[in-house]
C-alpha positions in Angstrom: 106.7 175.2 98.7 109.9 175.1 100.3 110.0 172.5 103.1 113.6 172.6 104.2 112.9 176.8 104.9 109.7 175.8 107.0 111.6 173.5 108.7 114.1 175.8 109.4 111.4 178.7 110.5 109.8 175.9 112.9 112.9 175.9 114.4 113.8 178.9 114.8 109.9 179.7 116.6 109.8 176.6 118.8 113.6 176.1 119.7 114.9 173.5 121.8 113.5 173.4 125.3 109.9 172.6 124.3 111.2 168.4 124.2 112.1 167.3 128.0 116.0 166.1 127.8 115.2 162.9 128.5 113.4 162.4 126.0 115.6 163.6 123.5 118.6 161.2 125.1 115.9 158.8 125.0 115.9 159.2 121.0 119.6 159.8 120.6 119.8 156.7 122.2 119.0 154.6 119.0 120.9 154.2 115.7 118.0 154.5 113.8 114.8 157.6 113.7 111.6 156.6 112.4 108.7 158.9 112.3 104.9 158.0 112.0 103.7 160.4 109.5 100.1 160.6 108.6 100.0 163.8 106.6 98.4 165.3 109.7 99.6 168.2 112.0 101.0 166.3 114.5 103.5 164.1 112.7 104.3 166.9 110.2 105.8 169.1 113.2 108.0 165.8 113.8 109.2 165.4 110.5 110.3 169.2 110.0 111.5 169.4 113.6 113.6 165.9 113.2 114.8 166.5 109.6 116.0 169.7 110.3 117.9 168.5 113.3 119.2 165.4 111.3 119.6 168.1 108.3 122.3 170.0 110.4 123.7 167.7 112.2 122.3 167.8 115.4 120.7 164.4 114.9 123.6 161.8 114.3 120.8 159.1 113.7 119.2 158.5 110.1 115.8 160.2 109.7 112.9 158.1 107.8 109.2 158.7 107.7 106.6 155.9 107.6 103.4 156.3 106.3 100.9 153.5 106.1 97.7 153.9 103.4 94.5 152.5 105.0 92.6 152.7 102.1 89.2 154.3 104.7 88.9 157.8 102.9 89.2 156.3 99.0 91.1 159.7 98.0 92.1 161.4 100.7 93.6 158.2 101.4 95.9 158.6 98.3 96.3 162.5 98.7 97.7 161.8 102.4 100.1 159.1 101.0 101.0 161.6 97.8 101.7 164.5 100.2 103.5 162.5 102.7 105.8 161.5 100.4 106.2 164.7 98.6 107.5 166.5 102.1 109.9 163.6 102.9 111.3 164.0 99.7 111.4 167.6 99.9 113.2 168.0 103.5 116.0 165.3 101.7 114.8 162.2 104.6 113.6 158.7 103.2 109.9 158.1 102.7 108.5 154.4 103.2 105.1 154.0 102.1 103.0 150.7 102.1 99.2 150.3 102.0 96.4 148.1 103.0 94.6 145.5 100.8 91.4 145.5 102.1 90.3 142.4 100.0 91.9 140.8 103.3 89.2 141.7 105.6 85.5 142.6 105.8 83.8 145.5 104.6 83.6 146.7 108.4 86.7 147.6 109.5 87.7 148.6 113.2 90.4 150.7 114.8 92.0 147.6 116.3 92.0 146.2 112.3 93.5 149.3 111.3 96.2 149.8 114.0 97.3 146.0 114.0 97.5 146.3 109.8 99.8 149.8 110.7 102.1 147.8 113.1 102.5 145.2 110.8 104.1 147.6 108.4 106.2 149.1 110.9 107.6 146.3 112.1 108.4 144.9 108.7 110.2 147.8 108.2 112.2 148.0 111.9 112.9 144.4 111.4 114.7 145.3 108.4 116.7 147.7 109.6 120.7 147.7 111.1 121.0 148.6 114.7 118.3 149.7 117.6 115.1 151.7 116.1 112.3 153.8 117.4 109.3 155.2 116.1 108.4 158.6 116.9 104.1 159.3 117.3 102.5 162.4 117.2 100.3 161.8 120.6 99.9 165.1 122.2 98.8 167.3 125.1 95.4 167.0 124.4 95.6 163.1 123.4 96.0 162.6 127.6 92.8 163.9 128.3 90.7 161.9 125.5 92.5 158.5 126.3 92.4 159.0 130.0 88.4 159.5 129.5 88.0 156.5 126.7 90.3 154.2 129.2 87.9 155.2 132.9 84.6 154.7 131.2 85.8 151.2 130.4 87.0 149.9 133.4 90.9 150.3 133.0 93.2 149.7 135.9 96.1 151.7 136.8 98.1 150.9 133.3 95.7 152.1 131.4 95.1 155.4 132.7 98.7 155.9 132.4 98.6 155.9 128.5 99.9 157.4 126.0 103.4 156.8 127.9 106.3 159.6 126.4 108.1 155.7 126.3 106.7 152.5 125.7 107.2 149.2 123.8 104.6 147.4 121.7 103.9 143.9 122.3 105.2 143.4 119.1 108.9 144.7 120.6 108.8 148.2 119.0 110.3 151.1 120.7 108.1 154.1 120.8 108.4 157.6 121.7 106.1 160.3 121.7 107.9 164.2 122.0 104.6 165.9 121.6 102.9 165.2 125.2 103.8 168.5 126.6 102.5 170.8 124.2 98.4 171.0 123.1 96.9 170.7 119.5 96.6 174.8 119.5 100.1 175.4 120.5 101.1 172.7 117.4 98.9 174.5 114.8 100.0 177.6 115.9 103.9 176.7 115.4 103.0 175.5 111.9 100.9 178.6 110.8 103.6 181.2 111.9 106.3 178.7 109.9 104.4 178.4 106.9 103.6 174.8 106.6 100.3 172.8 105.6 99.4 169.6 106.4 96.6 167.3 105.2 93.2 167.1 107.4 90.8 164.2 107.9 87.6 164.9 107.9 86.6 161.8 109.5 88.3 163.2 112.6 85.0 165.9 112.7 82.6 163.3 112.6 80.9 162.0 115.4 80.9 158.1 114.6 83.8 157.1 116.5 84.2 157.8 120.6 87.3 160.0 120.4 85.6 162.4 118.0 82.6 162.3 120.3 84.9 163.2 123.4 87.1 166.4 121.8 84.1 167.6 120.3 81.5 167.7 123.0 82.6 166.5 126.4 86.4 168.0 126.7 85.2 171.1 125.6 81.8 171.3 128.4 84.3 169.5 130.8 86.7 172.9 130.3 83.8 174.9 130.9 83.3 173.5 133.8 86.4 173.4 135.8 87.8 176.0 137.8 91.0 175.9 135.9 93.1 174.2 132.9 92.2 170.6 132.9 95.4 170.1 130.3 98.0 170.5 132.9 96.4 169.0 135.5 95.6 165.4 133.1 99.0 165.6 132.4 100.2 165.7 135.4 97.8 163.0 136.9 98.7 160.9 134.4 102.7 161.0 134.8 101.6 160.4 138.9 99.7 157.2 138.1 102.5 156.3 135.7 105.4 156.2 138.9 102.9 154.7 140.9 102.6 151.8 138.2 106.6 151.5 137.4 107.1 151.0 141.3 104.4 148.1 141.4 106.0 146.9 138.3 109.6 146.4 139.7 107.9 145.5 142.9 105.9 142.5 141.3 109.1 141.7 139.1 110.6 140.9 141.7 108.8 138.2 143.3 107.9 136.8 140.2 110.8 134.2 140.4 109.9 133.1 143.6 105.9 132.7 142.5 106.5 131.1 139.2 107.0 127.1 139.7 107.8 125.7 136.3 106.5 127.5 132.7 102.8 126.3 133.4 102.7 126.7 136.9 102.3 129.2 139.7 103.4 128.2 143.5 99.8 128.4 145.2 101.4 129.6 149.1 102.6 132.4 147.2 99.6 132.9 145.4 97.3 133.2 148.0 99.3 135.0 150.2 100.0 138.3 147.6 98.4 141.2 146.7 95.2 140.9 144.6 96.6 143.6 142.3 99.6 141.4 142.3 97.9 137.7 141.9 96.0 139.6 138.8 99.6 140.5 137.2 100.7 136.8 138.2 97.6 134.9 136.3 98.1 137.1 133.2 101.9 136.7 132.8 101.4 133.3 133.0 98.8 132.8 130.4 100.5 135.8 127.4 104.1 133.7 128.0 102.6 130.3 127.8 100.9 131.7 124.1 96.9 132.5 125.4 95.4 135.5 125.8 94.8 137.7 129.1 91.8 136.8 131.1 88.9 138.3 130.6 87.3 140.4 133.6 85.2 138.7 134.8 87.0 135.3 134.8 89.8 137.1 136.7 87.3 138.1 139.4 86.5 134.9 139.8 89.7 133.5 140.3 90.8 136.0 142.4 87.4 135.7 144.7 88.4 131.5 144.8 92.2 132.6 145.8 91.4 135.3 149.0 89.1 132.2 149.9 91.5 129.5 149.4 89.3 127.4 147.5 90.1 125.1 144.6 89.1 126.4 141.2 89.1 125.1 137.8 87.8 127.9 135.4 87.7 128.4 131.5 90.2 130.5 129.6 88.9 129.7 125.8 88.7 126.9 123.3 90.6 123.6 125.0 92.1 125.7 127.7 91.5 125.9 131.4 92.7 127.4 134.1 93.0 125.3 137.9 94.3 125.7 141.4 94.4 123.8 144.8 96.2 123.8 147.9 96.2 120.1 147.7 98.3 120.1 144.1 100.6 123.4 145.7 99.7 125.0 142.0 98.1 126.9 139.9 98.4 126.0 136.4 96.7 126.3 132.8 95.8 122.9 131.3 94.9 122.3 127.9 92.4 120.0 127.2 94.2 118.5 124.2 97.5 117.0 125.9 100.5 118.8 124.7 103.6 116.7 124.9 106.7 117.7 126.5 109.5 115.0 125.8 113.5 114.9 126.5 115.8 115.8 123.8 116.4 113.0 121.2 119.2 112.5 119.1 118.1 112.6 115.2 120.3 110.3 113.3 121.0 110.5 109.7 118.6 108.7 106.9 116.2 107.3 110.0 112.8 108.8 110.2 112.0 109.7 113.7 108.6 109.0 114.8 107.9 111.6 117.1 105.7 111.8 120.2 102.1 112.7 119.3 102.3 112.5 116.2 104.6 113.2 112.7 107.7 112.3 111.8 111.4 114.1 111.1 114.0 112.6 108.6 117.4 114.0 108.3 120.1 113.4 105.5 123.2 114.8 104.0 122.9 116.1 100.4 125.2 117.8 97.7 124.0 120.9 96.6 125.1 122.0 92.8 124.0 125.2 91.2 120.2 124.3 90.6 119.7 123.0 93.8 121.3 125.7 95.7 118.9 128.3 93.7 116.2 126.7 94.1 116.8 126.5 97.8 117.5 130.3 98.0 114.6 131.4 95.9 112.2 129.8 98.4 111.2 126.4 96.3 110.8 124.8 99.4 108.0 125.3 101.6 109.5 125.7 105.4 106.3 123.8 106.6 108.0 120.8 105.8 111.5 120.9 104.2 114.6 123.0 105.7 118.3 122.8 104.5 120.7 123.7 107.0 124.4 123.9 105.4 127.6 122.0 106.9 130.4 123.4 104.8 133.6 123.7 106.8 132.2 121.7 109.8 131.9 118.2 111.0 128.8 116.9 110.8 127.6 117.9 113.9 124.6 115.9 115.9 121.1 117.3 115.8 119.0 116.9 118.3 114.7 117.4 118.6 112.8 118.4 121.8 109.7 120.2 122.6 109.1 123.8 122.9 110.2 125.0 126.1 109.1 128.9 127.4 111.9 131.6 126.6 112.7 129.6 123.5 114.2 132.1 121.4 116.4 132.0 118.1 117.5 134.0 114.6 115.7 133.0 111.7 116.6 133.8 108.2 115.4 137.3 107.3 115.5 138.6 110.6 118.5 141.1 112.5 118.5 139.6 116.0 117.0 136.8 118.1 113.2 136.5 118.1 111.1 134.3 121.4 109.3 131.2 119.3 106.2 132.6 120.9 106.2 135.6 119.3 106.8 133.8 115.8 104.1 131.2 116.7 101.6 134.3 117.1 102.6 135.8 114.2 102.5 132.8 111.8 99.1 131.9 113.7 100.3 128.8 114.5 97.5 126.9 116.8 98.6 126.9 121.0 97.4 123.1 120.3 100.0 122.6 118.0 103.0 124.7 119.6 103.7 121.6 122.2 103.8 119.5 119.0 106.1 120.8 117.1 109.8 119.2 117.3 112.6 121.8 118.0 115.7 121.0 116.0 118.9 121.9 117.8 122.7 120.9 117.7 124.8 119.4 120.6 124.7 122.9 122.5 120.7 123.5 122.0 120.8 126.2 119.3 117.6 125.8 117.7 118.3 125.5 113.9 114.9 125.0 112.8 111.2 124.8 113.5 108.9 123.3 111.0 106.9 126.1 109.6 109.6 128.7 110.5 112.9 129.9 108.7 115.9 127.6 109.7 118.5 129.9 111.4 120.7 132.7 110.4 123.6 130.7 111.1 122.4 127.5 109.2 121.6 129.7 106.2 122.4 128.6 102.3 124.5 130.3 100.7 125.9 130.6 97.0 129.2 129.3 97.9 127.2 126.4 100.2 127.9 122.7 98.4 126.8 120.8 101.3 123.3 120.4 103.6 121.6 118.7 105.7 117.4 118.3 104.2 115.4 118.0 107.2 111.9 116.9 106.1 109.2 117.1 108.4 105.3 114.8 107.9 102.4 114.9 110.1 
C-alpha cells in the first residue's frame, strides 16, 4: 500500500478549510508535532493529513506519532502497534511506540488505569523533547455529543460539559489539540474510503460493557430519532457557548484570587463569604490541588459551602490526616494536617557538620575529589537520590548552601528534564507522602536556587559531568 499517495489523495479530497485557522496557528505555534495514533480512523486521518503537510513543507514543525500498547485486546493489541508503526514508517515521520506491563496492576483494569498509563508515556516522551510540544487527539464531532451525555448524567458543572476543548492542557502540563471537532465519524470514514486508506478497528468499541459504547449505540442514535433536527451541530455549538461562558468566569475568578488567598494554606474568610458560591467552590479547590491534596469531594464541598452562605465555623474532613476549617473569629479558612508539617527559616548548611533538622533527619555536606571511578559511578546512577546527591563546584567558589522548607510555587530543573518543573508536581509523580513534603529540607545556594531535594534529581545546573573533579556529597538520614 502506498501511504504517502493516500496521503496525498486525502488531501487533495478534504483540502484546507475543513481545520478552523486558529487552530492550525494554534499548532504552528509549537516547535514540535506529536500525534496520538491508535491504529484507528480518527488518528490515521491525522497522521496522513499532518505528514503530508510536514512532507511538503507546509508544516515547518517535526511530525512524530505516538502509540501506546495497552496490552487489553492480547493480539489486536500487537496488530494495532505493528500497523501503527508500519504507516509512520511508510509516510517517512518517526514512530514512538511503548507498551504497558500489566504485571503492575490488577487483573481489572479501568479507563482511568489505562489513560493515566497513556499519559505517562506521552509525557516521558514530551519531556524529552527540545522546544514547546503538542499532542494532536483524534476527538471528533460525534465525541461532543457522547461526553456531553457521560459528563450530565454525572453531575458535572459547567467545565465539564465543555469537554473535549479543541485546546486544553493536562494536569500533567501537556499541550493538547484536537483538529477533528468539526467534522463527524461518517464524514472521517468517508474521506478515508474515497483516499484509499485502512485503518485498524476495535472490536471492543461494539461492545456494550463500557458507557460510551452503550451511548453511540443505543441512545445517540433514538436521541437523533427524536429531534426535530441534527443534534451534531447543535452539541457543538452548545458546547463552544458553555465553553466562553466558563473562560469568562475563569479570568473573572483569577482575578480575585490574589486578593482571597492569605498565605499558601490559607483563604481570607471576609472574602470568602462574601463571593459567589460558584466562585468559593473554585477558591476551596485551588487551594487544596496547590497545597498537594486532592479536590473535594461533592458532598463535602456542599457542606462547606452551606457553613459559608451561613457564616458559621466549620471544620470538615478532606482525607487521611487532613482537614479542612474556617471561622470568622481566626479571619481564615485553612487546610490543617493532623500530622504537624514544619515550616522553618532558611539555615545555613556548613561544611562536614551534620544538621539536625526540624522534625526529624539530618543533612551532612562535604567537599570531595572526584577521579575517574568516582565520577562514573556518579553518572551511571550508583547513588540512590533518596539520600546521596553530588552537586559540582568546578570553576566556582564554594558557594554557601542553605536548607528550608517547601514553600508553594517551588519550582526547579532537575537532571533529565528540559525546563523548570513545580516540586508539587514532582512530589505527585514520585508519590511522595503530603505528610512528608513539609519535611523534606530544600537545598538552595545564597540566591535560593534549589539544588536538590532528597529523593529528587539535583539540578541541571549542579549536574556531574566528565570533565567535573570537584563536588559537594550531600547525604541526607531520617
Amino acid at each position: 500500500m502506498n501511504w504517502k499517495q493516500i496521503a496525498e489523495n486525502l488531501a487533495e479530497i478534504v483540502g484546507g478549510d475543513w481545520l478552523p485557522s486558529r487552530i492550525r496557528e494554534r499548532i504552528d505555534s509549537f516547535e514540535n508535532v506529536f500525534i496520538a495514533c491508535s491504529g484507528g480512523a480518527d488518528s490515521v486521518f491525522l497522521a496522513l493529513w499532518f505528514g503530508w503537510l510536514s512532507r511538503t513543507g507546509k508544516l515547518s514543525s517535526p511530525v512524530t506519532i505516538l502509540h501506546f500498547n495497552h496490552n487489553l485486546r492480547g493480539e489486536d493489541s500487537n496488530g494495532d502497534q505493528c500497523f501503527t508503526s508500519k504507516l509512520g514508517n511508510a509516510l517517512g515521520i518517526a514512530c514512538l511506540t511503548d507498551e504497558w506491563d500489566r504485571s503492575e496492576v490488577s487483573k481489572s483494569v479501568s479507563e482511568e488505569a489505562a489513560r493515566d498509563a497513556r499519559m505517562k508515556f506521552f509525557a516521558k516522551v514530551v519531556g524529552s523533547a527540545k522546544g514547546s510540544s503538542v499532542i494532536l487527539t483524534g476527538h471528533h464531532a460525534d465525541d461532543i455529543a457522547e461526553t456531553m451525555l457521560m459528563r450530565l448524567s454525572r453531575g458535572s458543572g459547567l467545565q465539564g460539559l465543555t469537554a473535549p476543548r479543541e485546546v486544553s492542557i493536562g494536569s500533567n502540563g501537556l499541550n493538547f489539540v484536537r483538529p477533528l471537532l468539526g467534522l463527524g465519524k461518517g464524514e472521517i470514514l468517508s474521506y478515508l474510503e474515497k483516499a484509499g486508506a485502512t485503518w485498524r478497528e476495535d472490536e471492543t468499541n461494539q461492545e456494550g460493557l463500557y458507557y460510551r459504547n452503550r451511548l453511540r449505540q443505543s441512545v445517540i442514535p433514538e436521541w437523533e430519532n427524536a429531534a426535530d433536527r441534527p443534534i451534531r451541530g447543535g452539541v457543538a455549538q452548545a458546547r463552544a457557548l458553555l465553553e466562553e461562558d466558563w473562560q469568562a468566569l475563569e479570568e473573572l475568578f483569577d482575578a480575585s484570587w490574589n486578593d482571597t488567598r492569605r498565605d499558601p494554606n490559607a483563604l481570607d474568610w471576609e472574602q470568602m463569604v462574601t463571593m459567589p458560591r460558584s466562585f468559593q467552590r473554585r477558591a476551596l479547590n485551588r487551594l487544596l490541588v496547590e497545597g498537594g491534596a486532592m479536590p473535594l469531594a461533592l458532598a463535602a464541598t456542599e457542606e462547606v459551602l452551606d457553613y459559608l452562605r451561613a457564616k458559621k465555623a466549620f471544620k470538615v474532613s478532606v482525607e487521611k490526616d487532613l482537614w479542612l476549617a474556617g471561622s470568622a473569629a481566626l479571619r481564615r479558612v485553612e487546610f490543617i494536617w493532623a500530622k504537624r508539617i514544619f515550616d522553618w527559616r532558611p539555615v545555613r548548611l556548613p561544611l562536614n557538620v551534620s544538621l539536625c533538622l526540624p522534625g526529624s533527619g539530618s543533612i551532612h555536606a562535604r567537599e570531595v575529589a572526584l577521579d575517574a571511578e568516582l565520577n562514573e559511578r556518579v553518572q551511571s546512577g550508583a547513588f540512590s537520590h533518596d539520600q546521596t546527591a553530588f552537586l559540582a563546584i568546578d570553576g566556582k567558589q564554594n558557594g554557601e548552601l542553605w536548607v528550608r522548607s517547601w514553600r508553594a510555587g517551588d519550582a526547579y530543573r532537575p537532571m533529565g528534564r528540559k525546563s523548570f518543573v513545580k516540586l508539587k508536581e514532582l512530589f505527585i509523580d514520585r508519590k511522595v507522602p503530603r505528610e512528608e513534603r513539609g519535611l523534606l529540607p530544600i537545598v538552595v545556594d545564597s540566591e535560593d536556587n534549589i539544588l536538590w531535594i532528597p529523593g529528587l534529581p539535583p539540578s541541571y545546573g549542579s549536574r556531574i559531568q566528565t570533565r567535573t573533579t570537584r563536588a559537594l556529597q550531600l547525604t541526607y538520614g531520617k
